[in-house]
C-alpha positions as a Python dict, from the first residue, in 0.01 Angstrom:
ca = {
    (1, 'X'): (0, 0, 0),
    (2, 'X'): (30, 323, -192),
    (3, 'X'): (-32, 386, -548),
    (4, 'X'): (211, 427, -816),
    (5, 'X'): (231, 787, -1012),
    (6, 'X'): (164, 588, -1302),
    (7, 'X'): (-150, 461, -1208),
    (8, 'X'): (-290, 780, -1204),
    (9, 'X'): (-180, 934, -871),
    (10, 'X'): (18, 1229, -856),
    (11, 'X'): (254, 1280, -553),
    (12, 'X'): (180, 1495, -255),
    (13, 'X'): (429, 1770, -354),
    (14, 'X'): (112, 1944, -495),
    (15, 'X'): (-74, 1899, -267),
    (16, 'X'): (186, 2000, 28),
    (17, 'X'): (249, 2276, -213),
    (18, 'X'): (-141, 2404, -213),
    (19, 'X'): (-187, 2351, 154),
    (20, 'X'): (126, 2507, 297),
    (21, 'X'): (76, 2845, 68),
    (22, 'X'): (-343, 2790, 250),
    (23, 'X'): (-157, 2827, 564),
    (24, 'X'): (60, 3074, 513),
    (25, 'X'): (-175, 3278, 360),
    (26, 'X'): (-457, 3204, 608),
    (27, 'X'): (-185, 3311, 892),
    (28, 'X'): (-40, 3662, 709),
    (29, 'X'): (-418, 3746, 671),
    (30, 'X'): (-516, 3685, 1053),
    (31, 'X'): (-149, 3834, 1187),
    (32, 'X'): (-192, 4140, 934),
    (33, 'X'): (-558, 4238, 923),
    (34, 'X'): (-763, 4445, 1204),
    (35, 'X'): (-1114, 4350, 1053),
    (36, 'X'): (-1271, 4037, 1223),
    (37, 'X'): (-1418, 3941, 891),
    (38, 'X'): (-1053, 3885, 765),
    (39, 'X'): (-983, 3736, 1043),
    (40, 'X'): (-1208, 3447, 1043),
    (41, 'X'): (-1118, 3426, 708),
    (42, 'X'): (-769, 3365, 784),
    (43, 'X'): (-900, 3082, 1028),
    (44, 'X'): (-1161, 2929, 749),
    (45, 'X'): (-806, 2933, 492),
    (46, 'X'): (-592, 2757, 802),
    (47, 'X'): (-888, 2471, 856),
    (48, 'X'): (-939, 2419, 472),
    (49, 'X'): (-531, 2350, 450),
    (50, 'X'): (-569, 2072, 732),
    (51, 'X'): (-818, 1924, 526),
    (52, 'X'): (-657, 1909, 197),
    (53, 'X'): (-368, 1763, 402),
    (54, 'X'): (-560, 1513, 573),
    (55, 'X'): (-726, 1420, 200),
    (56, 'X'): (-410, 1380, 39),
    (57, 'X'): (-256, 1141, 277),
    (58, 'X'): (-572, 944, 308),
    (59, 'X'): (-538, 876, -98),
    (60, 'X'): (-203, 836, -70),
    (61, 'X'): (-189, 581, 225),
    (62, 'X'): (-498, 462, 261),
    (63, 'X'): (-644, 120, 232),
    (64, 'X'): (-880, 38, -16),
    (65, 'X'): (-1216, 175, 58),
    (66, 'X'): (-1062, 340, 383),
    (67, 'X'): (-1238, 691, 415),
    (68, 'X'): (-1023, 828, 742),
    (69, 'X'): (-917, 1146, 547),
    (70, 'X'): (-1265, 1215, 436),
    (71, 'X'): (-1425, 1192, 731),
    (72, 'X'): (-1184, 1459, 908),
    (73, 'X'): (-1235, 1703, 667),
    (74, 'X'): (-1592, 1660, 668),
    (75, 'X'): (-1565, 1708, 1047),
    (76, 'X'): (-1319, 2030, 972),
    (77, 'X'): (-1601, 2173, 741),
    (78, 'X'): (-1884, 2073, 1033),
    (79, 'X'): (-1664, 2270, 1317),
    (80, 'X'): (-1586, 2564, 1063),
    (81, 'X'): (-1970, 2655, 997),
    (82, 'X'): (-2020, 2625, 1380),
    (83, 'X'): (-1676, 2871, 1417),
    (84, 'X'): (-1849, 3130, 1164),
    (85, 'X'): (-2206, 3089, 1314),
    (86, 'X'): (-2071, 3163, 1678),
    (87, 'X'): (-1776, 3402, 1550),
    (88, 'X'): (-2015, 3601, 1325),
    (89, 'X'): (-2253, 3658, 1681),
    (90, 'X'): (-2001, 3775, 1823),
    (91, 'X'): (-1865, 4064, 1559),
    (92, 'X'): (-2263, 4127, 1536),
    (93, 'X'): (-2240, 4187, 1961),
    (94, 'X'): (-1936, 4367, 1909),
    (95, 'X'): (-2051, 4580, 1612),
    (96, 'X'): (-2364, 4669, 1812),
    (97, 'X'): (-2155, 4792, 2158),
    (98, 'X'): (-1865, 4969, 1926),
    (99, 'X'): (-1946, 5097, 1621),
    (100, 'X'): (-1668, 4916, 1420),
    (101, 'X'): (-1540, 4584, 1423),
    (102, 'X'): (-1167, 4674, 1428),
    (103, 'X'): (-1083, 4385, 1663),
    (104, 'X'): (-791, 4631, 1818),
    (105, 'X'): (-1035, 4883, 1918),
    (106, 'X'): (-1245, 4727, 2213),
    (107, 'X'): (-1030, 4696, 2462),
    (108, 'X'): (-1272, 4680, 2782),
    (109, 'X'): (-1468, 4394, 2838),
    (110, 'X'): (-1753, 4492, 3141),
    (111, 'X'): (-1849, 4790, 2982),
}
């Protein structure tokens, strides 16, 4: 049973509001930038909106003392510092074959 806005709840038109500009932005900076830092960047902005959505609806739907929505973003957060640990190896690798990590430049892979 939800709770009222005058209990103390806001609606999730903020919330939609924050996460969809997340994604957006999180998208224009992985479509637009050539750095791999930016990049994975973009991805950590895209996971962070899934959580805040997956927050919100928990609060707003939820049953009392239901943590569903918690414990996915928790799990988002988990698999984003594995992304960056493995992701950041691999701009290290690629920074250490090329001397840049413009992710357009490499474009053979058995060298």
């Amino acid at each position: 049973m939800p709770l009222l806005a005058a209990e103390g709840v806001s609606h999730l038109g903020g919330y939609f509001f924050i996460s969809s500009a997340m994604f957006v932005l999180g998208i224009f900076t992985m479509v637009t930038r050539r750095n791999a830092i930016y990049v994975l960047m973009g991805a950590e902005l895209i996971l962070n909106a899934a959580a805040l959505n997956f927050v919100a609806f928990a609060r707003h739907h939820g049953r009392a003392g239901a943590l569903d929505g918690q414990m996915f973003a928790i799990f988002i957060i988990i698999l984003a510092a594995a992304e960056a640990a493995v992701a950041l190896g691999i701009v290290l690798q690629l920074y250490h074959h090329f001397p840049t990590i413009d992710v357009s430049k490499p474009d053979r892979l058995g060298d």
